[in-house]
ZASE-828918 format. One record per residue: x, y, z of N, C-alpha, C, O, CB in turn; residue in three letters; residue number from 1. Coordinates in nm, 2 decimals. Each point is the difference from the previous one (the first is absolute). Glycine has a CB too. Layout:
REM ZASE-828918
SITE     n.u     n.v     n.w    ca.u    ca.v    ca.w     c.u     c.v     c.w     o.u     o.v     o.w    cb.u    cb.v    cb.w  code  pos
SITE       X       Y       Z       X       Y       Z       X       Y       Z       X       Y       Z       X       Y       Z   ALA  NUM
...
//
This chain:
REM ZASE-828918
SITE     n.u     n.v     n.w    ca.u    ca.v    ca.w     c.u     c.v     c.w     o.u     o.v     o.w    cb.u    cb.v    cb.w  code  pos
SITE    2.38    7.16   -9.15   -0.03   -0.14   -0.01   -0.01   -0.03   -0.15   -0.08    0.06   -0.07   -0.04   -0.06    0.29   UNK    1
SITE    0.22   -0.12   -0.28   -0.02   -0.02   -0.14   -0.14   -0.07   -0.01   -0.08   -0.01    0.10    0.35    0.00   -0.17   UNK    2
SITE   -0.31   -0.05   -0.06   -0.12    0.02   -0.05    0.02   -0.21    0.03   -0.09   -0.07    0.05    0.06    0.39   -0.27   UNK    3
SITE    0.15   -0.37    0.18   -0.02   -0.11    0.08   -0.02   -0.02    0.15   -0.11   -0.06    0.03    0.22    0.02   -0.20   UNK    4
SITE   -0.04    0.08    0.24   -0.04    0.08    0.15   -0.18   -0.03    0.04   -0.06   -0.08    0.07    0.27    0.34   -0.15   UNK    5
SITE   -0.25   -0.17   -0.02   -0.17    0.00    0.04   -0.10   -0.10   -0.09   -0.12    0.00    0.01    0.16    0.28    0.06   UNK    6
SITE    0.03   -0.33   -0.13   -0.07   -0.13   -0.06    0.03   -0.14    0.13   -0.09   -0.08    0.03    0.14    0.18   -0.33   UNK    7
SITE    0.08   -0.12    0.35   -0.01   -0.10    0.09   -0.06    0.03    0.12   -0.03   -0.09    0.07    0.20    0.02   -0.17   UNK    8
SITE   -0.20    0.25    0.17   -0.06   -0.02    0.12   -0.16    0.01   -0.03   -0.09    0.00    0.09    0.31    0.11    0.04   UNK    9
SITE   -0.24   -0.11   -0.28   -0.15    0.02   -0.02   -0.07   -0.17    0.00   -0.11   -0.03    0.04    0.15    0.30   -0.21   UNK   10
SITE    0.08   -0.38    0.10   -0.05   -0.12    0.02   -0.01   -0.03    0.15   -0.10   -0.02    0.06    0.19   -0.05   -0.28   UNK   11
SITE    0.05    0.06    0.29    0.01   -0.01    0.16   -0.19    0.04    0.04   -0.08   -0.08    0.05    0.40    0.19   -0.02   UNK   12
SITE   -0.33    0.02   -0.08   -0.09    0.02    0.07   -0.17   -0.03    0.01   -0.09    0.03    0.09    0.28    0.10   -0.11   UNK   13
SITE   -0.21   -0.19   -0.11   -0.13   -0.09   -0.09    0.06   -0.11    0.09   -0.06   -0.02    0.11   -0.01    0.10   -0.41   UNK   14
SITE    0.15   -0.14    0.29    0.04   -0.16    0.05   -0.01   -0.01    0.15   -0.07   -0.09    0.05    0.25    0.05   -0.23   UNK   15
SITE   -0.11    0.14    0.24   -0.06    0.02    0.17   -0.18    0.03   -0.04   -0.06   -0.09    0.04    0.33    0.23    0.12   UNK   16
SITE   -0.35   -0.05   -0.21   -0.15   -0.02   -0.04   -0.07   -0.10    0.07   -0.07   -0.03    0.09    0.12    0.10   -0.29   UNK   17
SITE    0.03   -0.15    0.03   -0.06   -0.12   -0.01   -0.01   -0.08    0.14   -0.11   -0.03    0.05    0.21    0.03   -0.29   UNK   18
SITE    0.00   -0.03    0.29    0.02   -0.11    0.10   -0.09    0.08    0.16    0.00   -0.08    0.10    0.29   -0.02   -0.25   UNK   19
SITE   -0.33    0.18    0.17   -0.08    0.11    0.01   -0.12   -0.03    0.04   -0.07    0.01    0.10    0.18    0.09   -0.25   UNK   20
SITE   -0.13   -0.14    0.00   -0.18    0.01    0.03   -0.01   -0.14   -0.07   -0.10   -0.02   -0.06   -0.01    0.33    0.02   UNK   21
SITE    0.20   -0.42    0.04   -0.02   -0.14   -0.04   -0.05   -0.10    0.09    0.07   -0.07    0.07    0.08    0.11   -0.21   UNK   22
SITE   -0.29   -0.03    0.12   -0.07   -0.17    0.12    0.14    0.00    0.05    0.11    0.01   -0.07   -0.33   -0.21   -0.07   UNK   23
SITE    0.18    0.16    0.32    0.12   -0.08    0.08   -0.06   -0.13    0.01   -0.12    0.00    0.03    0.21    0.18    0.12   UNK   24
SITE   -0.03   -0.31   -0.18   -0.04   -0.08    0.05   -0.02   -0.06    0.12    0.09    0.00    0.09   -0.04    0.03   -0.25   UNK   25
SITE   -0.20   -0.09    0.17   -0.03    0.01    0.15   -0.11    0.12    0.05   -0.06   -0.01    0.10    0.33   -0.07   -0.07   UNK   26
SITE   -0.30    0.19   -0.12    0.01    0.10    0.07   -0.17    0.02    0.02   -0.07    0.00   -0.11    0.33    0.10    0.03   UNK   27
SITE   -0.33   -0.10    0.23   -0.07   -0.02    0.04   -0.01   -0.12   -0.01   -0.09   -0.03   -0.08    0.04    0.20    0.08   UNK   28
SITE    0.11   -0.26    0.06   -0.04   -0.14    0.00    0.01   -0.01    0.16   -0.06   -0.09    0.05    0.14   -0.02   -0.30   UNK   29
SITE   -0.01    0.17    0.33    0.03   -0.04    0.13   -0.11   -0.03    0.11    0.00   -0.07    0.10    0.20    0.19   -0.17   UNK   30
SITE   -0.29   -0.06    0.04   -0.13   -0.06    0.11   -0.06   -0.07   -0.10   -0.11   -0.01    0.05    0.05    0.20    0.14   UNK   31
SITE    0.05   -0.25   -0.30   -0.08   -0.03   -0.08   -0.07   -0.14    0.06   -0.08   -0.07   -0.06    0.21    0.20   -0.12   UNK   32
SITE   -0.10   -0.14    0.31   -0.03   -0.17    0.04   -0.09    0.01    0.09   -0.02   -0.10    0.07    0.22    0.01   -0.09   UNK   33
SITE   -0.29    0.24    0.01   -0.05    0.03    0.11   -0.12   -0.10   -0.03   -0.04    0.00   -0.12    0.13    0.26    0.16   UNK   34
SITE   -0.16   -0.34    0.03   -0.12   -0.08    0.00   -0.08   -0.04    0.16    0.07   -0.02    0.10    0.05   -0.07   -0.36   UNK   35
SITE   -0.25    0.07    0.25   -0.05    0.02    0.10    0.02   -0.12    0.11   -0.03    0.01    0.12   -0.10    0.14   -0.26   UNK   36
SITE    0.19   -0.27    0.08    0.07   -0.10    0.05    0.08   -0.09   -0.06    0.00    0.01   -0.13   -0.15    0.01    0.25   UNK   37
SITE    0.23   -0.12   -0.05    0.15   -0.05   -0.11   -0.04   -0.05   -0.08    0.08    0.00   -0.09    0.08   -0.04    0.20   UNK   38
SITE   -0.28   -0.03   -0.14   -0.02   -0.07   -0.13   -0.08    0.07   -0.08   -0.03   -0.04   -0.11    0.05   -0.17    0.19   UNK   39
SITE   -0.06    0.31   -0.05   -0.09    0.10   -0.08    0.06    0.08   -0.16    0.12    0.03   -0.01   -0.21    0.01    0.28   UNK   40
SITE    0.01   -0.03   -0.36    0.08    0.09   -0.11   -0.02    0.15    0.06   -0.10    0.05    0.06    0.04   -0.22   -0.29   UNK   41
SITE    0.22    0.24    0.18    0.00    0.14    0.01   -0.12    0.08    0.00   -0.08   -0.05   -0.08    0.28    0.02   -0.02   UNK   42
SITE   -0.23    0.12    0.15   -0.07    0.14   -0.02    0.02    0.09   -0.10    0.11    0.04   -0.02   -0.10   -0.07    0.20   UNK   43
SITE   -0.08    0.06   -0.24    0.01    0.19   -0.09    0.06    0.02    0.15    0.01   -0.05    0.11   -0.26    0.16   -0.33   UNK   44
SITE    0.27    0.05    0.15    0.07    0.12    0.13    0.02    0.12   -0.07    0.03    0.01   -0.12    0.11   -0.17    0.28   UNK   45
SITE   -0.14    0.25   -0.06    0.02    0.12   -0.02    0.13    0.02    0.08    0.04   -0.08    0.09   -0.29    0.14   -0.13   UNK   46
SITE    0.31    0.02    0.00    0.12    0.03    0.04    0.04    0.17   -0.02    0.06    0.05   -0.09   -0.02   -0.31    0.04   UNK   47
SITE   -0.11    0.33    0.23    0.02    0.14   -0.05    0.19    0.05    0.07    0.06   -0.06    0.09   -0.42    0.13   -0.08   UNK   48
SITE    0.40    0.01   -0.08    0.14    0.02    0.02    0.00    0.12    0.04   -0.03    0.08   -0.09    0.12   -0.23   -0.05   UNK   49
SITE   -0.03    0.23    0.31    0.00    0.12    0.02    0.10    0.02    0.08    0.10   -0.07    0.00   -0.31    0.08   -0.04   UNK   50
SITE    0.20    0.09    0.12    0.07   -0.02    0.10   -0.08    0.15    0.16   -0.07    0.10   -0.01    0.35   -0.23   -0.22   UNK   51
SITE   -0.24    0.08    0.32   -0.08    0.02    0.13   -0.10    0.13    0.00   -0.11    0.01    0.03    0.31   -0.12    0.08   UNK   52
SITE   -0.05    0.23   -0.18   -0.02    0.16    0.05   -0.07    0.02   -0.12   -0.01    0.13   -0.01    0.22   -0.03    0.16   UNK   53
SITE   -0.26   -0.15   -0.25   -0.01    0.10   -0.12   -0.16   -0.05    0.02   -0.06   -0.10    0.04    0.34    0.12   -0.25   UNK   54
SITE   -0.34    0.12    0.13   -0.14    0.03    0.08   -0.06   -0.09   -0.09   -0.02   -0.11    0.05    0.02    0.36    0.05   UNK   55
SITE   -0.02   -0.24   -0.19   -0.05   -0.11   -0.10   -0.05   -0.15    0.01   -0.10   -0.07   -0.03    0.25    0.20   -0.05   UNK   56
SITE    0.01   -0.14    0.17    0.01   -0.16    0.01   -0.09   -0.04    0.15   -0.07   -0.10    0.00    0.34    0.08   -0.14   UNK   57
SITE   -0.25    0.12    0.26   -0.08    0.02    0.08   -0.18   -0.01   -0.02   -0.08   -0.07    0.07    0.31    0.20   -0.02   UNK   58
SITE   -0.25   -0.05   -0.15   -0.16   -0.02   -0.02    0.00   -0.13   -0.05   -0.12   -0.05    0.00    0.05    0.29   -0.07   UNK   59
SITE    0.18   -0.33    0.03   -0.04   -0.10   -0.05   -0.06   -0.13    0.13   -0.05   -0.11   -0.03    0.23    0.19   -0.21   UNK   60
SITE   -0.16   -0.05    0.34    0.03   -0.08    0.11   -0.12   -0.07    0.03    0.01   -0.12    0.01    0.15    0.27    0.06   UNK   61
SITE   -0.32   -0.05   -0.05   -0.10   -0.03    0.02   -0.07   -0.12   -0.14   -0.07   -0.09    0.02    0.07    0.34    0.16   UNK   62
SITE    0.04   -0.21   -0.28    0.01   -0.04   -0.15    0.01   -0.11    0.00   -0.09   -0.08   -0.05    0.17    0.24   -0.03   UNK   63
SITE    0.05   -0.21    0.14    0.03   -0.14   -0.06   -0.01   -0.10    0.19    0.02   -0.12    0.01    0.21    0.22   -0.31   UNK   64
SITE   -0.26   -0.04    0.39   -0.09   -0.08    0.07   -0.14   -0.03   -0.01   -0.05   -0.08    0.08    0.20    0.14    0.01   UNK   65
SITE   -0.23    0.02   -0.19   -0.13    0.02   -0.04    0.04   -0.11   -0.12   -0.10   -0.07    0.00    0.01    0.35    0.09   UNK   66
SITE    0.19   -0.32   -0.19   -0.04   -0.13   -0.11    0.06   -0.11    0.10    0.00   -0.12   -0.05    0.03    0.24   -0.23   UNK   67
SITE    0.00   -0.10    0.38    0.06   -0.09    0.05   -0.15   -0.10    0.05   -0.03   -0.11   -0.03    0.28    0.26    0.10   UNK   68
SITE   -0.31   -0.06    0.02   -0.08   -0.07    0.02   -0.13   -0.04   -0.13   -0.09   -0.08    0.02    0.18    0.18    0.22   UNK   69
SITE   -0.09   -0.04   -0.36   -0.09   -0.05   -0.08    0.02   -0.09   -0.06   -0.09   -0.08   -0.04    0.03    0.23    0.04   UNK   70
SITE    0.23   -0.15   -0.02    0.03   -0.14   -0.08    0.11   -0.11    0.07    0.10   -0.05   -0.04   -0.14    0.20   -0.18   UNK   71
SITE   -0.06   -0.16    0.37    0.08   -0.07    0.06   -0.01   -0.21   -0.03   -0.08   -0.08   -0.01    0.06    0.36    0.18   UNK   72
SITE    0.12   -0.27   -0.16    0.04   -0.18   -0.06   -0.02    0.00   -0.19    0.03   -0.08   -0.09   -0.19   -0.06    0.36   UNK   73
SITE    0.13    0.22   -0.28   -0.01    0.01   -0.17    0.11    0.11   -0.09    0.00    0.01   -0.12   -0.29   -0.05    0.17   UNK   74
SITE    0.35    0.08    0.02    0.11    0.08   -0.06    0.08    0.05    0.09   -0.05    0.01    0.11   -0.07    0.04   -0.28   UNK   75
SITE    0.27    0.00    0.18    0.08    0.02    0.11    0.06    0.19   -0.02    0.06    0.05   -0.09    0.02   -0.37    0.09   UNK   76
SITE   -0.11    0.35    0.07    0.01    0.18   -0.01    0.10    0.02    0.13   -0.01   -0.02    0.12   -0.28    0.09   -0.23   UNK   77
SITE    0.41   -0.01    0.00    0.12    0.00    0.10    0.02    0.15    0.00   -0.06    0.06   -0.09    0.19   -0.31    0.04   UNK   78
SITE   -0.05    0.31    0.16    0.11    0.11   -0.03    0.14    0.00    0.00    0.02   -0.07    0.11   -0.17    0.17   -0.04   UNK   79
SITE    0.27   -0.08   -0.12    0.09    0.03   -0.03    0.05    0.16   -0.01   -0.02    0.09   -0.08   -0.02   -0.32    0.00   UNK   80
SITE    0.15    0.22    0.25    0.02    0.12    0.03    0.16    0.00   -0.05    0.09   -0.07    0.04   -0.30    0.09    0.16   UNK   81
SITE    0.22    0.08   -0.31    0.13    0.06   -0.05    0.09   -0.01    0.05    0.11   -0.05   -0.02   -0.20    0.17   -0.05   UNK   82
SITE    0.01   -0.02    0.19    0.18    0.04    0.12    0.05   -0.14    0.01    0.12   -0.02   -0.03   -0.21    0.24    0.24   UNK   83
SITE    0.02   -0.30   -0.18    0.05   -0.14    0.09    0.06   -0.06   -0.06    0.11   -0.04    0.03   -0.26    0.00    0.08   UNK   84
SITE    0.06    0.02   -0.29    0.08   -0.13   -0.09   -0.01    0.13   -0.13   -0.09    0.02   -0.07   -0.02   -0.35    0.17   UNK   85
SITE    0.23    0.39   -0.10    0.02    0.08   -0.16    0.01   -0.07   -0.07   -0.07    0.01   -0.09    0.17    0.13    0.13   UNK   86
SITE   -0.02   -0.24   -0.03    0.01   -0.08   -0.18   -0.12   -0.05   -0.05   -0.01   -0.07   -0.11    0.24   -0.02    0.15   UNK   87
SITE   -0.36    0.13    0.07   -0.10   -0.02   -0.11   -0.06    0.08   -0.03   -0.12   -0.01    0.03    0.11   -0.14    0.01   UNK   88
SITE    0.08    0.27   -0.12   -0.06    0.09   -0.07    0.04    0.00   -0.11   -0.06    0.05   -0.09    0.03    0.06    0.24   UNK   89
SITE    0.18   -0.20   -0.17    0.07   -0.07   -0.13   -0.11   -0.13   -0.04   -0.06   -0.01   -0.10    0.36    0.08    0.17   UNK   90
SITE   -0.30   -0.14    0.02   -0.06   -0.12   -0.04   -0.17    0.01   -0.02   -0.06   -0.09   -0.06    0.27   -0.03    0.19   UNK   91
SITE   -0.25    0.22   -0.09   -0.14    0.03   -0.03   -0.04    0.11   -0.11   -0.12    0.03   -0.03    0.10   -0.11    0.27   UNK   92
SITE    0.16    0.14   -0.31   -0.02    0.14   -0.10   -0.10    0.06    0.07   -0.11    0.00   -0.04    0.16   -0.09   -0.19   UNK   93
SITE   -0.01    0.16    0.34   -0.08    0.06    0.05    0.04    0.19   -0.04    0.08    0.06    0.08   -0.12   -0.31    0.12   UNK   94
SITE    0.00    0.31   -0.29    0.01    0.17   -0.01   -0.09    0.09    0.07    0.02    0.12   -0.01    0.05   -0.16   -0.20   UNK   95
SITE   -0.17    0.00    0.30   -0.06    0.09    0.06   -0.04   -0.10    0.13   -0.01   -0.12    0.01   -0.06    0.31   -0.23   UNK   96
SITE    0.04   -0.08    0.34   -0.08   -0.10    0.15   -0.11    0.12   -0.01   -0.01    0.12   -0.02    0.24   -0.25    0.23   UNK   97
SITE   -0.35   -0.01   -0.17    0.04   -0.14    0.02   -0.02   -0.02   -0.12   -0.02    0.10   -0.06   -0.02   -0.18    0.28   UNK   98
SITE    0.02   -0.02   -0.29    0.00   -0.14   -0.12   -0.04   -0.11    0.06    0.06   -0.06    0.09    0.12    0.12   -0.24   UNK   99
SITE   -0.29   -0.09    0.09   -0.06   -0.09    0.04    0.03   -0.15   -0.12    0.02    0.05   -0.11   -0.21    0.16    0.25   UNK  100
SITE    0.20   -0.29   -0.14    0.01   -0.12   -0.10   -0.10   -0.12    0.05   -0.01   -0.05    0.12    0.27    0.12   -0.18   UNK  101
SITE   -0.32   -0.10   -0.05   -0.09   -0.16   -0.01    0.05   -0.06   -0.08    0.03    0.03   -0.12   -0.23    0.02    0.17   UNK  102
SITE    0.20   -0.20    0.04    0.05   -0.13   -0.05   -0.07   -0.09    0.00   -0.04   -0.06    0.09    0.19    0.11   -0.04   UNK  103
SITE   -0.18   -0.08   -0.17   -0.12   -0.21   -0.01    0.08   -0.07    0.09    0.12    0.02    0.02   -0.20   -0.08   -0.30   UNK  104
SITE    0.02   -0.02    0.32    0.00   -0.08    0.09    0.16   -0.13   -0.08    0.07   -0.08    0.06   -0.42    0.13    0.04   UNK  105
SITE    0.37   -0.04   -0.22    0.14   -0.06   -0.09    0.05    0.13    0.01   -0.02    0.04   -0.11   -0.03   -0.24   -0.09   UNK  106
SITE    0.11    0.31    0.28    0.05    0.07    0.02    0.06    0.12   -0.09    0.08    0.09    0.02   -0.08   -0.27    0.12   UNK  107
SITE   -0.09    0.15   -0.25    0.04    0.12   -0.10   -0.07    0.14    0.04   -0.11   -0.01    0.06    0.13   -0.17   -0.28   UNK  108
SITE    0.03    0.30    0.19   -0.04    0.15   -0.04   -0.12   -0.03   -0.06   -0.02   -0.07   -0.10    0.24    0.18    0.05   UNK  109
SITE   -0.33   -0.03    0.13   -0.14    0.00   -0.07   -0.01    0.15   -0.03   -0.03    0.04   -0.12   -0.11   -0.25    0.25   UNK  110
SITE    0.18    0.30   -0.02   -0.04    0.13   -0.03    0.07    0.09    0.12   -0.03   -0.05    0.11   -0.19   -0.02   -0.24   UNK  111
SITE    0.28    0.17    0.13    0.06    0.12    0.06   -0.07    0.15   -0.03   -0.05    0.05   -0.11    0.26   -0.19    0.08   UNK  112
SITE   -0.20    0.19    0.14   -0.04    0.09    0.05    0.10    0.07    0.07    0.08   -0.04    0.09   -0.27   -0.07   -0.11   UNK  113
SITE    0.19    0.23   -0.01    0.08    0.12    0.10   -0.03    0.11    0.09   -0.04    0.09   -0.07    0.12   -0.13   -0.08   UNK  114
SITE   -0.08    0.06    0.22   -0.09    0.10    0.10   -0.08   -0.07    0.06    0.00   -0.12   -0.03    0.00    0.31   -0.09   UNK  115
SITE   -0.08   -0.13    0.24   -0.09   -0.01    0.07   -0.09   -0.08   -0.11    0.01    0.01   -0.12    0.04    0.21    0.30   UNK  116
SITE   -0.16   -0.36   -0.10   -0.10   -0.03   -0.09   -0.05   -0.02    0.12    0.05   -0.02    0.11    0.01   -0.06   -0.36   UNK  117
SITE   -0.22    0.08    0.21   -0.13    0.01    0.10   -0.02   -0.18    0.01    0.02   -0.09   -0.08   -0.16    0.38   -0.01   UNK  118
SITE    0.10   -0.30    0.19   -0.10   -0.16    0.02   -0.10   -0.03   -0.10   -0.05   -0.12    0.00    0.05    0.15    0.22   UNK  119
SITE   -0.02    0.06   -0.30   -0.13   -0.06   -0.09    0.07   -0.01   -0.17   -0.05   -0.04   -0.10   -0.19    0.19    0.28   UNK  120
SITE    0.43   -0.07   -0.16    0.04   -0.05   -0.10    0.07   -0.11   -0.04    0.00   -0.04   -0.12   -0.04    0.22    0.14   UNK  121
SITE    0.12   -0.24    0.09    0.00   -0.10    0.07   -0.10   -0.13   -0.05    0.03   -0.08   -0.09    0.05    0.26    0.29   UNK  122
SITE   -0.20   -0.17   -0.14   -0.08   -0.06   -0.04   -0.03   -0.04   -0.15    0.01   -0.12   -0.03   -0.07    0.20    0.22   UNK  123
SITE    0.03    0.01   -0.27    0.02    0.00   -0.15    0.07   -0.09   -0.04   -0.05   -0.11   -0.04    0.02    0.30    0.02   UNK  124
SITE    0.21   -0.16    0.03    0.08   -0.06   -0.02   -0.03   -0.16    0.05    0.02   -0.09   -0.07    0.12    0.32    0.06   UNK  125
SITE   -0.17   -0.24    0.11    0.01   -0.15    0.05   -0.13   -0.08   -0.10   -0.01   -0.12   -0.04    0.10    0.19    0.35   UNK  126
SITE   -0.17    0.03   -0.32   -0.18   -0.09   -0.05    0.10   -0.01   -0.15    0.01   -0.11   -0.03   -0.33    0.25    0.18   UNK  127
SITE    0.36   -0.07   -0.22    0.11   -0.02   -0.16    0.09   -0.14    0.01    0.03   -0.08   -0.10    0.02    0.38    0.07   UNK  128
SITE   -0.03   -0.31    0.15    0.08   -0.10    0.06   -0.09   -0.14   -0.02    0.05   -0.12   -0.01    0.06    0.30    0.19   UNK  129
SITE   -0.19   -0.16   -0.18   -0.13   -0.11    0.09    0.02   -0.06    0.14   -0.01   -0.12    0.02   -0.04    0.03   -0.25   UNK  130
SITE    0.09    0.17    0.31    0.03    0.01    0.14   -0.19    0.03    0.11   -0.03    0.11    0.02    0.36    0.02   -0.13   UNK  131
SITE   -0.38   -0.21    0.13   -0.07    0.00    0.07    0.00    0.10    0.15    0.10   -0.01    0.08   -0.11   -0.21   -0.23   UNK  132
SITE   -0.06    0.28    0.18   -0.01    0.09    0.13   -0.06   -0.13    0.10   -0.05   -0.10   -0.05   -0.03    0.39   -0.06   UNK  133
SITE    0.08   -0.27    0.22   -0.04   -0.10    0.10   -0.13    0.05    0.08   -0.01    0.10    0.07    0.26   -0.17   -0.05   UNK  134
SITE   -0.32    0.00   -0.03   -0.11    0.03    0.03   -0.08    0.01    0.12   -0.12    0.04    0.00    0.16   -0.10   -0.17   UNK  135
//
């Protein structure tokens, strides 16, 4: 391979990178409308990303029905199963299951997490939030 040769498949290959790992636009915006009724403003949310068989994402099950009910009407705690909807493991940069992601209620990235996280870390994250528990 000449030495031009491996200078153009080395840009090719930064340039596919790039485009890679470049914000999608849009990306997590698609439930972003989640609110507790039509005239209501959005929710924060969590958004954990797994899929069915993998044990991890399994322990997460009791987890995020346990914030469900603590931050219920005050934040929206979803799952997103892989197998079902892959392209959102592009649209969520998701490198490990599960990944969990929180969003302010203006739908930006507050904080990510990877692996398994407990209910009381959860919590943290939401009280950083100023996300109220329900009482």
């Amino acid at each position: 391979m000449s030495h031009l040769s491996r200078i153009v498949l080395f840009i090719a290959l930064v340039v596919g990178l790039a485009y890679l790992c470049a914000p999608q636009s849009g990306a997590g915006d698609e439930s972003q409308e989640t609110t507790t009724s039509q005239n209501a403003k959005p929710l924060p949310r969590m958004v954990d990303l797994g899929k069915t068989w993998c044990i991890p994402c399994k322990k997460m099950v009791p987890v995020l029905e346990e914030a469900k009910k603590i931050y219920k009407d005050r934040a929206t705690i979803e799952f997103i199963d892989l197998d079902a909807h892959p392209e959102a493991a592009q649209t969520y940069k998701v490198m490990m299951m599960p990944t969990q992601v929180f969003y302010t209620s203006e739908g930006k990235e507050f904080e990510r997490h990877m692996g398994f996280i407990p209910v009381e870390d959860i919590e943290k994250v939401f009280d950083k939030m100023g996300v109220k528990k329900v009482q």
